[in-house]
C-alpha positions in Angstrom: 0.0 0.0 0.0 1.1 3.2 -0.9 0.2 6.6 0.3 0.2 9.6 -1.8 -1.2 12.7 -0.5 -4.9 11.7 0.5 -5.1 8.9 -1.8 -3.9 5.8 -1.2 -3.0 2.6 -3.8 -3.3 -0.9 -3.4 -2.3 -3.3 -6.5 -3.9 -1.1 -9.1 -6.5 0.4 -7.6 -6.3 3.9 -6.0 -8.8 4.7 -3.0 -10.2 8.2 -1.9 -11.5 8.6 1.3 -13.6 11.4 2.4 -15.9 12.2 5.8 -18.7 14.5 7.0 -20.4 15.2 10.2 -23.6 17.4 10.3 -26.0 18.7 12.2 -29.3 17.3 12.4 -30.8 20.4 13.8 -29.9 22.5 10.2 -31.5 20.1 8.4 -34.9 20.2 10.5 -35.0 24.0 9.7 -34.3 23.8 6.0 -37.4 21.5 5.7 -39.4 24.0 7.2 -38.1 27.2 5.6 -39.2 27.6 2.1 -41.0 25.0 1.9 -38.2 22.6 1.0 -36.5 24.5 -1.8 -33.2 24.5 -0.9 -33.9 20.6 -0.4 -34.9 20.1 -4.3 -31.9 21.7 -4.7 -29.6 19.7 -2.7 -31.0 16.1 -2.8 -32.6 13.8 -5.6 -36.1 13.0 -6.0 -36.2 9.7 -5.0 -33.4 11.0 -1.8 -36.6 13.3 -0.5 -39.4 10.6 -1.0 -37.5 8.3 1.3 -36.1 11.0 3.7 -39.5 12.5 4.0 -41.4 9.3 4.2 -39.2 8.1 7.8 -40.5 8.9 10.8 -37.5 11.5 11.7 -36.7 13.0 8.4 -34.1 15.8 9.3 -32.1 12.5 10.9 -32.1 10.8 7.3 -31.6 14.1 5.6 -28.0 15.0 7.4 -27.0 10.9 7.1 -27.7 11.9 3.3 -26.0 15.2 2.8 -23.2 14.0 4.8 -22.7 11.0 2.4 -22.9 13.4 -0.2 -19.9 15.7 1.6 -18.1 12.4 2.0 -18.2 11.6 -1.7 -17.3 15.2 -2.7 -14.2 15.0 -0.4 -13.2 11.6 -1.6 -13.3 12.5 -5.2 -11.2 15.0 -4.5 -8.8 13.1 -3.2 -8.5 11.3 -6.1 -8.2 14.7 -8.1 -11.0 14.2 -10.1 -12.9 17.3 -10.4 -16.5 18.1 -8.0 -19.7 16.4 -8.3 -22.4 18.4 -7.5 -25.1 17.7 -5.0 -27.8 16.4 -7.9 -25.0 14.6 -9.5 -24.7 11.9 -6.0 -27.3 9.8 -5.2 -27.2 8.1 -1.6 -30.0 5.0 -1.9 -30.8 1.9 -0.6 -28.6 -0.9 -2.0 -29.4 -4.7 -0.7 -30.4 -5.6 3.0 -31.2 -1.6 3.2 -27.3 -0.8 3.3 -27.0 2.7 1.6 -25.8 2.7 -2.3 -24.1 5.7 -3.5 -23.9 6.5 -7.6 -22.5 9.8 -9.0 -22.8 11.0 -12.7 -20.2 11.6 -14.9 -17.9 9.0 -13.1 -19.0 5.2 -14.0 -15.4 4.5 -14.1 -15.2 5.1 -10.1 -16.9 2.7 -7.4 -18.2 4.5 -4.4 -18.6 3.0 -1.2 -20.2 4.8 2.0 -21.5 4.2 5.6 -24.0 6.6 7.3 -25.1 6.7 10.6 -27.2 9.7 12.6 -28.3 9.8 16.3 -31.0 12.9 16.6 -28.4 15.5 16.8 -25.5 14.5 14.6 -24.9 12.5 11.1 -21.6 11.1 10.3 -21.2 9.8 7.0 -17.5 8.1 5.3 -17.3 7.4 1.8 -14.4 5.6 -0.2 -13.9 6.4 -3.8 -11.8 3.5 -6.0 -10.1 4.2 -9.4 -8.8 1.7 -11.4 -5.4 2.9 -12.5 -3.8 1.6 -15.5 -1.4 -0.1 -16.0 
C-alpha cells in the first residue's frame, strides 16, 4: 500500500476517502423554511421521498447530505474534479445498506457508511479508481 497525499494505492486500484459530520438540527429548519426549496436543490427526488417518508426525516436528511460531503471530499482526493449535489445519489442498496452513484464517473466505485443519532450525522465514503497499468 502506498500513500500519496490523500489517496492511497493498493495493487492497481487507487482509493479516496472522504468524511462529513452534520447537524441534524440545520436540516430540521431547512425543511421548514421555504417549503423545502433548498432541499430540491440539494438532494434527488427519489433522496426526498425516502427522507420525508421516515418517521425522523431531518435524521435521514443530514445521514444523506453527509454522504454526499463524503463523496465530494473523496473524489477530490483522487483529483477528479466536484460532483455536485444532484449529481450523487445516496440509496438503498441490498439488506437496506445505503448505495451511492454519481454521474459523470461510472469509471469510479463508491462506497459509503452513514449513521445519525437525533443530533448529529456522520457519513465516510471511499472512492476507487482503477489505475492503468
Amino acid at each position: 500500500m502506498q500513500n500519496h497525499g490523500g489517496t492511497f494505492s493498493i495493487g492497481n486500484e487507487a482509493l479516496g476517502i472522504g468524511t462529513d459530520i452534520e447537524s441534524v438540527a440545520r436540516f430540521e429548519a431547512m425543511r421548514v423554511e421555504n417549503n423545502g426549496r433548498l432541499l430540491a436543490r440539494i438532494f434527488t427526488e427519489e433522496e426526498l421521498d425516502y427522507c420525508l417518508s421516515r418517521a425522523s426525516p431531518a435524521e435521514h436528511l443530514a445521514a444523506r447530505f453527509a454522504a454526499k460531503e463524503a463523496v465530494i471530499k473523496a473524489l477530490g482526493s483522487l483529483e477528479l474534479g466536484k460532483a455536485g449535489y444532484k449529481d450523487i445519489e445516496i440509496t438503498g442498496g441490498e439488506n437496506g445498506a445505503p448505495r451511492a452513484s454519481v454521474k459523470g464517473y461510472s469509471n469510479i466505485r463508491v462506497m459509503v457508511s452513514l449513521s445519525h443519532t437525533r443530533e448529529l450525522a456522520i457519513a465516510v465514503a471511499i472512492a476507487v479508481k482503477h489505475l492503468e497499468a
